[in-house]
Structure formats: C-alpha cells, structure tokens
C-alpha positions, -999 to 999 in steps of 0.1 A, spaced: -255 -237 -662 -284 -235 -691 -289 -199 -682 -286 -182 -720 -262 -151 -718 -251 -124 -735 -227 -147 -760 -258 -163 -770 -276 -133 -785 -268 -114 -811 -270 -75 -802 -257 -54 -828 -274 -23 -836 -298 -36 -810 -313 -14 -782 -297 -38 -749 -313 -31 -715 -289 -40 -688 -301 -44 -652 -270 -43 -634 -262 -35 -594 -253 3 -593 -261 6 -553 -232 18 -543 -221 46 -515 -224 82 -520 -204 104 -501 -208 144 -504 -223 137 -540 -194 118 -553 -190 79 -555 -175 61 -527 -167 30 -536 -163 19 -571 -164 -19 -566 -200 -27 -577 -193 -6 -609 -162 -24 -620 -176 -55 -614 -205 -51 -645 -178 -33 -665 -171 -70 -686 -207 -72 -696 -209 -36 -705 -177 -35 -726 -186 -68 -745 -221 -52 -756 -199 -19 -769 -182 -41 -788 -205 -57 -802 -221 -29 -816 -250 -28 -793 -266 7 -785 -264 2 -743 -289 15 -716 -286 7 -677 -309 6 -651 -300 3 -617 -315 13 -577 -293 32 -556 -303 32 -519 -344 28 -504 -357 57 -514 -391 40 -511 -409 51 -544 -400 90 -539 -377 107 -557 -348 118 -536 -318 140 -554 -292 127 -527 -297 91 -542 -295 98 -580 -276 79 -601 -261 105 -621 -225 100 -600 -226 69 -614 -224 80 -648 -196 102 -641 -176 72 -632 -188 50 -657 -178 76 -685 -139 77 -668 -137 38 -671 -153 29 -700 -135 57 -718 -164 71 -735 -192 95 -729 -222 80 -709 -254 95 -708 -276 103 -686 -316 108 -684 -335 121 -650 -362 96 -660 -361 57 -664 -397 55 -683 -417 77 -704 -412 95 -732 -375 111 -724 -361 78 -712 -375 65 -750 -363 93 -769 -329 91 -750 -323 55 -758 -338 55 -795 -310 88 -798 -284 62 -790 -257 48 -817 -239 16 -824 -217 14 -785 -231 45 -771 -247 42 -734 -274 55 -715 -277 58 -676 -316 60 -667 -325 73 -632 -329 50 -600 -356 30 -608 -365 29 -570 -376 68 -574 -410 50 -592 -431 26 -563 -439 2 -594 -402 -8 -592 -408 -30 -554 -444 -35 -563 -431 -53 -598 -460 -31 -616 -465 -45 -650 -472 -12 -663 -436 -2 -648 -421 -33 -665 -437 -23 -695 -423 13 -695 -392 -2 -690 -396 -30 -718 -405 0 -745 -368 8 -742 -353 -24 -755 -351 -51 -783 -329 -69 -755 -326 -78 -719 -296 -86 -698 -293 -89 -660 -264 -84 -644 -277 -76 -611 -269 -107 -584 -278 -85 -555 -313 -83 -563 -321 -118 -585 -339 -128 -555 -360 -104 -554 -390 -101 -581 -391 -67 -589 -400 -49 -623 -369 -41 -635 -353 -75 -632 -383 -99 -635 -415 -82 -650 -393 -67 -677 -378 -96 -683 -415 -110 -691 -417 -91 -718 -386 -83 -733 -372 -113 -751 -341 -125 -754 -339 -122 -718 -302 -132 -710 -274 -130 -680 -248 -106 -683 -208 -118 -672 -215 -108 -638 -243 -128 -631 -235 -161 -651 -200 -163 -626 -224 -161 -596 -244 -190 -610 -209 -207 -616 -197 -207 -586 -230 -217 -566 -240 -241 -583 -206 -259 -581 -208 -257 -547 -243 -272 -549 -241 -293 -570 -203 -307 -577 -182 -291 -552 -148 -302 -550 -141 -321 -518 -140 -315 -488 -160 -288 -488 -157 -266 -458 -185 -236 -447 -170 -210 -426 -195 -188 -412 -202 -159 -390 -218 -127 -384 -245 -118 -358 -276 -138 -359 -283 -177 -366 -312 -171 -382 -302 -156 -414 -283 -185 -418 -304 -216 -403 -315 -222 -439 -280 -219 -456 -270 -247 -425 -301 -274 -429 -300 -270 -466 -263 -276 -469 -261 -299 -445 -255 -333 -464 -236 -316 -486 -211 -298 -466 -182 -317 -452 -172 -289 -421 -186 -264 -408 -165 -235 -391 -193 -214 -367 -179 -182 -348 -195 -147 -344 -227 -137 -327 -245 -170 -344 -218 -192 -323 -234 -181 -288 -266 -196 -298 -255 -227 -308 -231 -227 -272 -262 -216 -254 -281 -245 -273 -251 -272 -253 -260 -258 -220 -227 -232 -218 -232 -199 -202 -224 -171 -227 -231 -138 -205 -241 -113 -223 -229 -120 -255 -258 -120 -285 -284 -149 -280 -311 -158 -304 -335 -174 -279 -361 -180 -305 -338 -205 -325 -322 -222 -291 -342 -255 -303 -335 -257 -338 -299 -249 -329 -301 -279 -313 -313 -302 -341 -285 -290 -364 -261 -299 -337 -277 -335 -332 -281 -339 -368 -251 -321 -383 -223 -347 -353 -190 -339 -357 -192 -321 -389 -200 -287 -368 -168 -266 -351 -175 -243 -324 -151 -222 -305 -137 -232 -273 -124 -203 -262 -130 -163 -264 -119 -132 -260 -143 -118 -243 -152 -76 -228 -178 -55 -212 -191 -40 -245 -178 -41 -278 -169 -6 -275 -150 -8 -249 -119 -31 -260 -100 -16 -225 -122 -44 -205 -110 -73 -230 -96 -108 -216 -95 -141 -233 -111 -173 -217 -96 -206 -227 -129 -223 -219 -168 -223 -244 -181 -206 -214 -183 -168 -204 -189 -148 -172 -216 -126 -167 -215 -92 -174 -193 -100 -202 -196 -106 -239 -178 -128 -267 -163 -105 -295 -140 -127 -309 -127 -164 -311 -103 -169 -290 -65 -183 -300 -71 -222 -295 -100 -215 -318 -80 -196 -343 -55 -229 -345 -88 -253 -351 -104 -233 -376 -72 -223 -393 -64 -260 -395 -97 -269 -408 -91 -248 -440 -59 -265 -450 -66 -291 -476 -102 -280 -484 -113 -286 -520 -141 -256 -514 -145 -233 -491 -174 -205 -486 -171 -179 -460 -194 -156 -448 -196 -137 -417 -169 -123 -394 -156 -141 -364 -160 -111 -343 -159 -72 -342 -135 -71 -363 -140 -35 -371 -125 -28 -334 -86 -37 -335 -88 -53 -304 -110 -76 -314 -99 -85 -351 -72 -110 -348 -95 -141 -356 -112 -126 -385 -83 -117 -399 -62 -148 -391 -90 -169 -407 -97 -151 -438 -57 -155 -443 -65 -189 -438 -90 -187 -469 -70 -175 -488 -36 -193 -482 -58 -227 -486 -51 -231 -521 -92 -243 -525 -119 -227 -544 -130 -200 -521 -162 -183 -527 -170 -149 -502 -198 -137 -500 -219 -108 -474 -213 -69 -467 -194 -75 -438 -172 -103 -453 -159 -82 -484 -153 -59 -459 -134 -80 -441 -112 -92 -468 -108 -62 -480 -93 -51 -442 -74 -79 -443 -61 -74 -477 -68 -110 -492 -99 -100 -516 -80 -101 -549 -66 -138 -539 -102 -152 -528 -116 -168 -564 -146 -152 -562 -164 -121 -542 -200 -126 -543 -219 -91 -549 -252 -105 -532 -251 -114 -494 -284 -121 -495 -288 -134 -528 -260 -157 -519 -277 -171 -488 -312 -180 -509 -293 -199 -536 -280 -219 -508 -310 -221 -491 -319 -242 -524 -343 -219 -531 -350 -201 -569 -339 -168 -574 -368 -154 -594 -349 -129 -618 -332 -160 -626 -357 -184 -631 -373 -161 -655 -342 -158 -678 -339 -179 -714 -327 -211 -710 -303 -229 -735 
C-alpha cells in the first residue's frame, strides 16, 4: 500500500482534522450501537498521543442538507468522552467562525466533535467553498472514513485538496490491506461467498473478480437469478429479469468455478415461516418462494470453505433474520470462520449476521463499508483515496 498515513506525518501541536465514519444508530437520543466508534478509536488515540490537538468530522444519517436535531452528533461525543477517557468537545457548527474558534481553543491531545456535516448541502455537492471552511480548521488531514471513500464529497475529498499532508488513519489503511491482498496477492484458493437480495449490486464485484477468484459460493435472492438464467422455475422467489442475460454470461464464462444451490427451503412469504418446506431439487413450485439454502446446499458450501487460503463473504444466504429460515446463514458463516483462511466480511447485513451468529470477533477482518467494499472490487478508484499522499 503507498497510501501515506498517520505514522508518516508528524502532528504534534498540530491542528489534525479527522474524517472518520460516526453514522451510527440513534435510539431515543442515545447511541445504539457503538461499533463504528470503536473502530476509529486507534487512529484517534495515536494522534492524542502524539500530541496533536484532534477535531472530527463525521455524517450521521441523510438529513439532505437540513439541519435536523434528531440526527446530531452530539451523542456521539458523549461516548467518545467515556472511551477515550477524556473530555470531548463539542461544537453545533462544523464551519465558520465557532467551529475555528473551537478548534484553535484546543491543546496538545484535546478533541473536538463538529456537527454532522450533512446538516450543510455543500457536504454531497463537494462545494469547494465547504471544503474550504472545513480546511480553515486544520494544519492536517486524516481520513478514516471507509464507508464513504467512494464517494467524493467535501469533507473527504475537496478538503483533502487543500489541506496537505493528507493521510489515512488506522482504520482506513487496514481496509486498503485487506483489499488489496485480495486483489492483488490473495492467498490461494481464494473463495467468494456471496448473498443478499439482488445480482446487480454485485454483477461488477463477480466479472471483475472473475479471473481472480478460484470459487464462488452464490445463495440468497441473487441465486434465483442466476437459477432462472439455467432455465429452473423459482416461483415467486426474487428475480432480477433485467440481468437474466448477463447472468448467463457469468455462468458460461465463470464454468465450474460458480456453486449454486440445489436445494431450498422454501414458504409462502417470508413472513410467514408456518408455510416452510424444503425441496431437494434447484427448482421451486409456484406460489412459493426460496428463503434459504437448503441442507445439501449447506454441506457443498460448507465444504467449499475448508482449505481456502481467502475467503470474502458478503450477503446472507437467506432470511436469516426469521429463525426459521436462518440455519444456512448461520451454518456458513461458522463455516468462515472455522476455515482457518483469511476471511474478510464485509455489508450491513453480513456484520449483522456474524454478529447473530456470534463469529464476528474470529472473522480477520469486518469491513465498515458495504458499499465501499463492493467498488474496490469492482476495480474501480475510491476517490477519497485516490486523493490521499502517496509514499
């Protein structure tokens, strides 16, 4: 990786603008889930230490260039105070003369919290006057932020065109590890699992990765397309009609490198897991749906994690979040994470799931960008990344 980072700058007594991901659930005013927070912690803590005078940015939620109280970030300081051990403050601006004063007030390892910058519309619109706002706060950039690095927004790419050094925090710098090892020297064989509703949100990922992937392990909603694609009848079960033909040319290119289920458990609707059977065959009846891989299924793709070298997972192999109709989610991310590879996780509903499953903390690394994940896949540039220093 020749992205510079935070090791490679010298930040004491320095003014430090992080970007990191603070988009985390709010419940009754009070953070719900902590995860994203932790994760940026490393970053944040190496800067105190080095004597560096700390102020974060962050969006929380769409709240489309208004200001909206119920998406503030302040909660977020709250919790950042209790881990860091420390006091962090807090300004109800993230530009302008407050946010300056607030962040020139700052000592050697004192942190400020500015307010989402998605309150401003500059933010989305990547507004150079924004990113100059922004800029006026720091002698140094870091992003830490995977979740948005493919997006070009202000606070992650037109700040970072002005601001110099412009560095990667811990956070992001592991992300780049680990996907561009599986790009570009993954250790063999390397084995995609993936799920989740729709094929095209990861047709890209697929043609992209295709020479470079050694097995591919398709369930979920994306599976029916592909089984549509060979002529089987899936009932009712999600079809993307739209991508029927270029399912087919990953098929015909991809041979025997693509695993499909054979069998299903199938019901009515998913919420009604009372009307559940399996089918031991790839096709369904009408007036039902597939909602989970079926048990020879589980066996195949359980099998095809054992020995991997790599293995990337993202997607659910069904509803998982019904009980019903969570046994081959959870037998295959146990699978992951038994495998004794390099496994790399990355989507919403994937944490999730390995969280349920209780196999997060053994997977080698959680991604904290579904879709950032997919682009850098895709072999496309993430453009908060491409702007960064380069060793």
């Amino acid at each position: 990786m020749d992205v510079k980072t935070i090791d490679d700058v010298d930040v004491a007594g320095k003014r430090v603008l992080v970007r990191a991901d603070l988009n985390v659930p709010l419940k009754d005013g009070r953070v719900a889930d902590e995860t994203r927070i932790v994760a940026t912690l490393p970053t944040v803590r190496k800067l105190i230490g080095d004597g560096a005078r700390v102020i974060i940015c962050s969006h929380l939620g769409r709240p489309k260039g208004e200001v909206r109280p119920e998406l503030s970030l302040r909660p977020v300081a709250a919790v950042l105070s209790e881990k860091l051990g420390r006091d962090v403050a807090f300004v109800e601006t993230c530009v302008g003369a407050e946010a300056e004063e607030a962040a020139n007030r700052l000592a050697r390892g004192d942190v400020l919290l500015l307010e989402n910058t998605r309150f401003r519309p500059g933010e989305t619109e990547n507004d150079p006057s924004f990113a100059k706002g922004l800029a006026a706060l720091a002698d140094v950039f870091v992003d830490d932020a995977f979740g948005t690095a493919h997006r070009k927004h202000a606070s992650n790419y037109g700040v970072a065109e002005v601001v110099k050094p412009a560095v990667a925090g811990y956070l992001l710098a592991k992300e780049i590890q680990y996907f561009d090892q599986l790009l570009k020297n993954p250790p063999r064989p390397l084995v995609f699992v993936l799920g989740g509703a729709k094929l095209s949100t990861k047709l890209a990922v697929v043609t992209n990765m295709l020479a470079t992937v050694d097995h591919f392990l398709i369930g979920g909603g994306m599976a029916y397309t592909f089984l549509k694609a060979q002529g089987y009848n899936v009932g009712s079960s999600l079809v993307e009609d739209d991508f029927l033909a270029d399912a087919k040319n990953v098929l015909a290119e991809a041979g025997d490198k693509v695993e499909l289920p054979g069998d299903h458990v199938i019901a009515k609707a998913p919420d009604e897991p009372a009307s559940a059977r399996a089918v031991d065959c790839p096709s369904i009846p009408e007036g039902y749906m597939g909602v989970d891989i079926g048990s020879e299924t589980v066996q195949r793709f359980t099998a095809g994690t054992v020995g991997a070298g790599a293995i990337f997972w993202n997607g659910p192999m069904g509803v998982f979040e019904v009980a019903a109709f969570a046994d081959g989610t959870e037998a295959v991310a146990r699978a992951i994470a038994e495998s004794g590879a390099v496994t790399v996780a990355g989507g919403g509903e994937t944490v999730q799931a390995a969280r349920q499953f209780g196999v997060a903390e053994r997977l080698s690394h959680i991604s904290t960008g579904g879709g950032a994940s997919l682009k850098y896949l895709e072999g496309k540039p993430l453009a908060a990344i491409e702007i960064l220093d380069r060793k």
